[in-house]
PLY file of the C-alpha trace (Angstrom):
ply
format ascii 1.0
element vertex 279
property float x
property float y
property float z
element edge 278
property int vertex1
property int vertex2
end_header
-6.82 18.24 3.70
-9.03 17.23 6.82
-7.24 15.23 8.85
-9.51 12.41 10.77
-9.05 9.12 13.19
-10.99 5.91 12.36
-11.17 3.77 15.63
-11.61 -0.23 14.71
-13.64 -2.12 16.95
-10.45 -3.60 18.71
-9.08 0.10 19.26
-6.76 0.00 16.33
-6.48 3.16 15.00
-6.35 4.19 11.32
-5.17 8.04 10.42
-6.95 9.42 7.22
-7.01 12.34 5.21
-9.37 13.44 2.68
-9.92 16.33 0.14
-12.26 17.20 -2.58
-16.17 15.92 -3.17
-18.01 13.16 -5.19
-17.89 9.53 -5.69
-15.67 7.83 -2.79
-12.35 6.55 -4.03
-9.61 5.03 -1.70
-6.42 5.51 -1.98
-3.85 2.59 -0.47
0.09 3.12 -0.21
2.82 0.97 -0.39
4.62 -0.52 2.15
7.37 1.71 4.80
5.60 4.67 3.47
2.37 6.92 3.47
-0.54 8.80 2.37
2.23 11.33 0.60
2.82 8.79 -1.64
0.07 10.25 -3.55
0.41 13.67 -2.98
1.32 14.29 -7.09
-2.19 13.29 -7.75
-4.32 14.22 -5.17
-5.37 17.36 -6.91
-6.19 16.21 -10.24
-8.13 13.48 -8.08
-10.03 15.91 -5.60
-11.86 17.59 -8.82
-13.61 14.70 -9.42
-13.33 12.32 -6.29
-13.57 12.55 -2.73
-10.67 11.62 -2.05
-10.04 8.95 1.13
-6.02 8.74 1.89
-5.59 6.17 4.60
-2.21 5.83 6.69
-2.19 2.16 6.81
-1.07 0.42 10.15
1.98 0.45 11.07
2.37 3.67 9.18
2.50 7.36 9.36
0.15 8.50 11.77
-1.27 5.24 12.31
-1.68 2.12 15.02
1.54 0.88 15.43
1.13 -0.83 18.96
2.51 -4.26 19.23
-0.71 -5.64 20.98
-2.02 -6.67 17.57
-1.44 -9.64 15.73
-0.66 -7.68 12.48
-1.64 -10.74 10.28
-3.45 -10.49 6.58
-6.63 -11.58 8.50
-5.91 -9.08 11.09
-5.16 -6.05 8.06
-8.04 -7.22 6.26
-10.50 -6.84 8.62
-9.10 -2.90 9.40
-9.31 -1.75 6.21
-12.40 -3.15 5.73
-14.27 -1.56 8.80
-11.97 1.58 7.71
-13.49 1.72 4.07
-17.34 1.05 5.65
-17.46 4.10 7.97
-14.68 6.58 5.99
-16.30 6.08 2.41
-19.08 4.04 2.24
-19.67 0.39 1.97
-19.04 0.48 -1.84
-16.09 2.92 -2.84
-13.61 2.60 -5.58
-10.78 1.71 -4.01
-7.19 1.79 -5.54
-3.55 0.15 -4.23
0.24 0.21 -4.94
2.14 -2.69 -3.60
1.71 -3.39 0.24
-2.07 -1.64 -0.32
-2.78 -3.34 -3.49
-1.56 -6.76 -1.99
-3.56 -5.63 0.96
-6.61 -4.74 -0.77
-6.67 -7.85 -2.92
-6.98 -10.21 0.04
-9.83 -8.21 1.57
-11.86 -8.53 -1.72
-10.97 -12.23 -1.64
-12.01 -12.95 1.59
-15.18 -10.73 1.02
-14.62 -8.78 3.62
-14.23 -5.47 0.93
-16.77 -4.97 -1.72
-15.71 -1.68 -3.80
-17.57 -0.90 -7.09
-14.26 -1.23 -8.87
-10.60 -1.84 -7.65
-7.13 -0.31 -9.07
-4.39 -2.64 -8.46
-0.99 -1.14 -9.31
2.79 -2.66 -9.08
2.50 -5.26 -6.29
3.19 -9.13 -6.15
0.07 -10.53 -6.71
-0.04 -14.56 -5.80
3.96 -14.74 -6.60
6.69 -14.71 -3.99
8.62 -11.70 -2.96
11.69 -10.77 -5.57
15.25 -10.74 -4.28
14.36 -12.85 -2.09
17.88 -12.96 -0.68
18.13 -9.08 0.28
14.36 -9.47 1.43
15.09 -11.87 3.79
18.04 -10.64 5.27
15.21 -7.28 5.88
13.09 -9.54 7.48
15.73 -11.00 9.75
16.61 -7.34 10.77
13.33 -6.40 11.51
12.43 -9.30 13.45
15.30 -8.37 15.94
13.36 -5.55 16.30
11.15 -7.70 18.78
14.26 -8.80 21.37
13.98 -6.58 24.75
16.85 -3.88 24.30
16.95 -4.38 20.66
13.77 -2.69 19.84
14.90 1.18 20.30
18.24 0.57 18.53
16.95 -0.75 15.70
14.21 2.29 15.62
17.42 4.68 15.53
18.77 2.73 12.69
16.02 2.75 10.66
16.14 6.10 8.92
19.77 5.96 8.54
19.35 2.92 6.38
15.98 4.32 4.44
17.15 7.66 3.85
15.46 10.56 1.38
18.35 9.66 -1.65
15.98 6.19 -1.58
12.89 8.19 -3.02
14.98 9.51 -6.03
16.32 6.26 -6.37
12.89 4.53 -6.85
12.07 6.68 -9.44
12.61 6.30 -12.57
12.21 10.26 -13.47
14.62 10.96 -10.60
11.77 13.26 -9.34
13.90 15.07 -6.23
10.17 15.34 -4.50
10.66 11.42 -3.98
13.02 12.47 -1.18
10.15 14.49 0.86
8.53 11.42 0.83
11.03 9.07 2.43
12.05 11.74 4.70
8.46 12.24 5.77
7.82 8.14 6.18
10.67 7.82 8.55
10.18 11.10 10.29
9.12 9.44 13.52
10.70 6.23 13.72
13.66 7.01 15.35
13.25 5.98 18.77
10.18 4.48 18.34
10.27 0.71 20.50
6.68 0.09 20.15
6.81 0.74 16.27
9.97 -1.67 16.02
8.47 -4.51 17.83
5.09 -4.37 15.87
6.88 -4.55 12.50
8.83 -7.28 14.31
5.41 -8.91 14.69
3.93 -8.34 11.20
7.40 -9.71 9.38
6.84 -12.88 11.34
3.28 -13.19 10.11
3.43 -11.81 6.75
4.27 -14.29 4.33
7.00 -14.15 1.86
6.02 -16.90 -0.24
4.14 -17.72 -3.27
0.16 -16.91 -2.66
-1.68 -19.87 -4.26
-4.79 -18.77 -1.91
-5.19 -15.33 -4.04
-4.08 -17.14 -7.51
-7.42 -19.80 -6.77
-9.49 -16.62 -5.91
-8.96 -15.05 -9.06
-12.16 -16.37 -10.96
-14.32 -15.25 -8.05
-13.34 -11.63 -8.11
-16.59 -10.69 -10.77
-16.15 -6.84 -10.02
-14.43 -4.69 -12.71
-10.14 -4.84 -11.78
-7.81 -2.34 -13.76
-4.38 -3.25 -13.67
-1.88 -0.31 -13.75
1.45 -1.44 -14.22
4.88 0.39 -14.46
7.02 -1.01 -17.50
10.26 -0.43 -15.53
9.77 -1.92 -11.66
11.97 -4.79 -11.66
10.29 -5.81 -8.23
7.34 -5.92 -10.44
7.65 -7.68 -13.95
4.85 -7.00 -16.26
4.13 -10.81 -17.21
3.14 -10.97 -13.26
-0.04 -8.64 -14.14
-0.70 -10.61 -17.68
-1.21 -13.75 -15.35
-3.66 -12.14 -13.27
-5.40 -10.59 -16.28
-5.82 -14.09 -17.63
-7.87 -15.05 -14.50
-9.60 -12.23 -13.83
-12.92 -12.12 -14.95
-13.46 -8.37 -15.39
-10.12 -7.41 -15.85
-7.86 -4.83 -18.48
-4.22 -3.73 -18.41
-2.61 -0.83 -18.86
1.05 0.20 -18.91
2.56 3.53 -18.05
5.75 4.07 -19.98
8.93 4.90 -18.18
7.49 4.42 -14.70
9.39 2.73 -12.18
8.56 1.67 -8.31
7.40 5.34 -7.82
4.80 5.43 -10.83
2.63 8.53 -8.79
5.79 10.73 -9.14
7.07 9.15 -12.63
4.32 10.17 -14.35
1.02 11.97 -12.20
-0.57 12.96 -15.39
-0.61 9.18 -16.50
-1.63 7.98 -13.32
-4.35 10.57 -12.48
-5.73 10.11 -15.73
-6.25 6.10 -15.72
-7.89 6.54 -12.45
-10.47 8.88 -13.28
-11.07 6.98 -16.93
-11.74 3.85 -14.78
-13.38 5.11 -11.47
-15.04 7.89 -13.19
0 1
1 2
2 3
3 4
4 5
5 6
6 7
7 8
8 9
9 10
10 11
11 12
12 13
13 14
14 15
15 16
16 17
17 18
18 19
19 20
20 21
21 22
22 23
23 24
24 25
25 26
26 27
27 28
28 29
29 30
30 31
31 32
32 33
33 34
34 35
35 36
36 37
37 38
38 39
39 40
40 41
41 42
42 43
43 44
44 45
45 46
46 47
47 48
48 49
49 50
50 51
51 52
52 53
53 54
54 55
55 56
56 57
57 58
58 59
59 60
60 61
61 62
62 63
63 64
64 65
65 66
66 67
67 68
68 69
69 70
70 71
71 72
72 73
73 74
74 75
75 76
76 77
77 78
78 79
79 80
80 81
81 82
82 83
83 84
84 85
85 86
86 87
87 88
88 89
89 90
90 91
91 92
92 93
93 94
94 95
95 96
96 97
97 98
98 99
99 100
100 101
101 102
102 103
103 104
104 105
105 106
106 107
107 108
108 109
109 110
110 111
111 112
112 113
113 114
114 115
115 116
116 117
117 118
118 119
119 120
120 121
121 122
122 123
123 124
124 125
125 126
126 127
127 128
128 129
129 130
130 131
131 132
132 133
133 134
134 135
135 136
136 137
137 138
138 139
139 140
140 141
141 142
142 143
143 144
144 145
145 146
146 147
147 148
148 149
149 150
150 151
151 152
152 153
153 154
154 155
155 156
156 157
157 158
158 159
159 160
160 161
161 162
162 163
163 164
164 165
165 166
166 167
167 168
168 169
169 170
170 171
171 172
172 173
173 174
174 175
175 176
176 177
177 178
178 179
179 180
180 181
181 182
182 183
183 184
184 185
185 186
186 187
187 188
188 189
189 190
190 191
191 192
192 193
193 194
194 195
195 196
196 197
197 198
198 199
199 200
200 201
201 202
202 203
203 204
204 205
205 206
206 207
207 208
208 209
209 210
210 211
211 212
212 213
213 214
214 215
215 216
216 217
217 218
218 219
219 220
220 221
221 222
222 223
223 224
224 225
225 226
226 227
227 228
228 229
229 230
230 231
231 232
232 233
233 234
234 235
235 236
236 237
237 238
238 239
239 240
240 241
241 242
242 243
243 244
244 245
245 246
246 247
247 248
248 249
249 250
250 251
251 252
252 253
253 254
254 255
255 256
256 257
257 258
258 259
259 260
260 261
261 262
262 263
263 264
264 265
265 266
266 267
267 268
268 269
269 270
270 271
271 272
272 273
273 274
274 275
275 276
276 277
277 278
């Protein structure tokens, strides 16, 4: 895969691979990890896509200076100058959690326009789950901004997150899952100007309920597939029947025995919804 360096008009830089040839389609990880969270599609993908994997800040090989202000507005308007000069002003874009969430607002606040959006296992307009073990992440990372604090935390980091995690999230077990923790956390270690950006985009990202996105619903006309996982429990499936309800051009569909993970549960499932929707 090529990789390739998207410069935003305020110098924040977006890292971005892409394989294969045809129609545009985006693809948008989750949050603490990268493109790789895709890698057990990409080649079914690239036969019929090009195929656009974006690090997203504060990611892989992505911006991660604190001079930013790291808020939706802020992510919104990056991946939608991203998705304008790295596939076209009207790609099919598709997101799992963080990037779905992320993706979502953008096409909200009209600032993204793709000819049809994939939104997998994310929150929608509801509040974070375990809320309790959330916040006490939040707290941690937000230390992550005190002077002196910064590059211990950093260290910390990927002994917390560490590769058993991936196998965890998945419901399959799929042993690749650690490769992809491993590689997400590769370079943190160490890293003060990564710890005090995530300090900044904890403080500004919010936790709560998102009655802005569940009123802008109705006015999302394009066509929306919904690709849920039947066994996330960060993600319950009656969270994607509300948002079917209020989406005008909307469908659901459920990949059995898929957990957090659903790209390495089941890449067969996955790669096939996409191209039956995008295609």
């Amino acid at each position: 895969m090529k990789l390739r360096l998207y410069h935003h008009a305020d110098g924040a830089r977006v890292a971005y691979r892409e394989t294969g040839t045809g129609p545009p389609l985006v693809l948008l990880h989750s949050l603490g990890l990268s493109h790789r969270e895709w890698e057990p599609v990409v080649e079914a993908l690239s036969a019929r896509f090009r195929v656009v994997l974006p690090d997203l800040p504060l990611h892989g090989d992505s911006e991660d200076r604190p001079r930013h202000p790291y808020t939706p507005e802020w992510f919104a308007s990056v991946l939608s100058g991203f998705c304008a000069e790295a596939a076209g002003p009207h790609p099919c874009v598709a997101g799992h959690d963080f990037g779905a969430e992320l993706a979502l607002l953008a096409v909200a606040a009209g600032q993204l326009s793709p000819t049809r959006l994939v939104v997998m296992p994310c929150r929608l307009h509801r509040r974070e789950r375990f809320s309790r073990r959330r916040g006490a992440w939040r707290v941690a990372v937000r230390l992550g901004g005190l002077p002196g604090l910064d590059r211990t935390l950093s260290h910390l980091a990927p002994l917390v997150f560490r590769p058993e995690l991936g196998e965890r999230l998945s419901v399959a077990r799929n042993p690749a899952a650690r490769d992809l923790v491993r590689h997400a956390f590769a370079d943190v270690g160490g890293n003060a100007n990564r710890a005090r950006a995530w300090a900044k985009f904890v403080a500004r990202w919010p936790a709560r309920d998102q009655r802005d996105l569940l009123d802008a619903y109705r006015q999302i006309t394009l066509p929306v597939l919904l690709l849920w996982a039947d066994e996330d429990p960060l993600h319950p499936m009656e969270w994607a029947e509300e948002a079917l309800d209020l989406l005008p051009d909307a469908q659901l569909r459920t990949l059995a025995r898929t957990g957090f993970l659903i790209a390495y549960d089941d890449p067969v499932g996955v790669a096939r919804e996409l191209i039956a929707f995008c295609g």
